[in-house]
N, C-alpha and C positions, 0 to 999 in steps of 0.2 A: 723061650716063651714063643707060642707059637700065635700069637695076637697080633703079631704087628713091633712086638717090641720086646729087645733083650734085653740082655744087662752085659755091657760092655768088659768087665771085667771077666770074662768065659770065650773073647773073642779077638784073640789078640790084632787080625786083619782090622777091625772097627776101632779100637785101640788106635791106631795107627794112621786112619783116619782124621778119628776124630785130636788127633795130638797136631793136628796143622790147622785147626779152626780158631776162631776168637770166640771165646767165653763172655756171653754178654746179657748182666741182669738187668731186670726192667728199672723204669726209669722212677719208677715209684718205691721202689728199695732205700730202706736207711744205710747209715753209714754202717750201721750191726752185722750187716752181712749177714740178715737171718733173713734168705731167699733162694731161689733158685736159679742155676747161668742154663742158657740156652746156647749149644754151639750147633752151626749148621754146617753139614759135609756133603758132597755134591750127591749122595742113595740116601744119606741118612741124617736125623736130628737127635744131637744126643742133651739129656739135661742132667743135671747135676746140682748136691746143697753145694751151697756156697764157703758154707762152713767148713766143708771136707771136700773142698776140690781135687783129692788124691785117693778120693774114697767110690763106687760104686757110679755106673751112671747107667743111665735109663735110655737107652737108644729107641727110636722107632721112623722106620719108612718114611717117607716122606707121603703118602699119600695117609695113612694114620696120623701124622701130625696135623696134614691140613686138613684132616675132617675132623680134628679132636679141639682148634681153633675156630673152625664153623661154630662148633656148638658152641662153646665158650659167647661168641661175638652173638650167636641166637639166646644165648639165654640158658640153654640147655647142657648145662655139665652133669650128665647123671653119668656113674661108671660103666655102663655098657653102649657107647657111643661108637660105633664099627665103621 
């Protein structure tokens, strides 16, 4: 993906990465485990369900995360947020 954000599972360096971070859902999450972990690695953030922690994660830069948190915290979560 050339946005800002891969899919960790095509990359095994980021894999590898992110296998030494802590996995950590918000504090507003039920006990269900229906959410998503955030782990932070020092180039990049990867997320993840919570439910399939062995499954698929979403990595992106660290400078796409914090402008994709800006808008979150403005109000502004539309999907073309760059």
């Amino acid at each position: 993906m050339s946005d800002g954000s891969r899919r960790a599972n095509r990359s095994p360096e980021i894999l590898d990465e992110l296998a030494q971070v802590t996995w950590r859902a918000s504090s507003y999450s039920g006990p269900e485990g229906n959410c998503v972990e955030v782990g932070a690695a020092p180039g990049v953030v990867g997320v993840r369900d919570s439910k399939d922690r062995d499954g698929a994660v979403l990595v992106f830069d660290r400078q796409r995360w914090s402008r994709f948190l800006a808008a979150l915290r403005d109000g502004d979560a539309r999907s073309d947020v760059t």
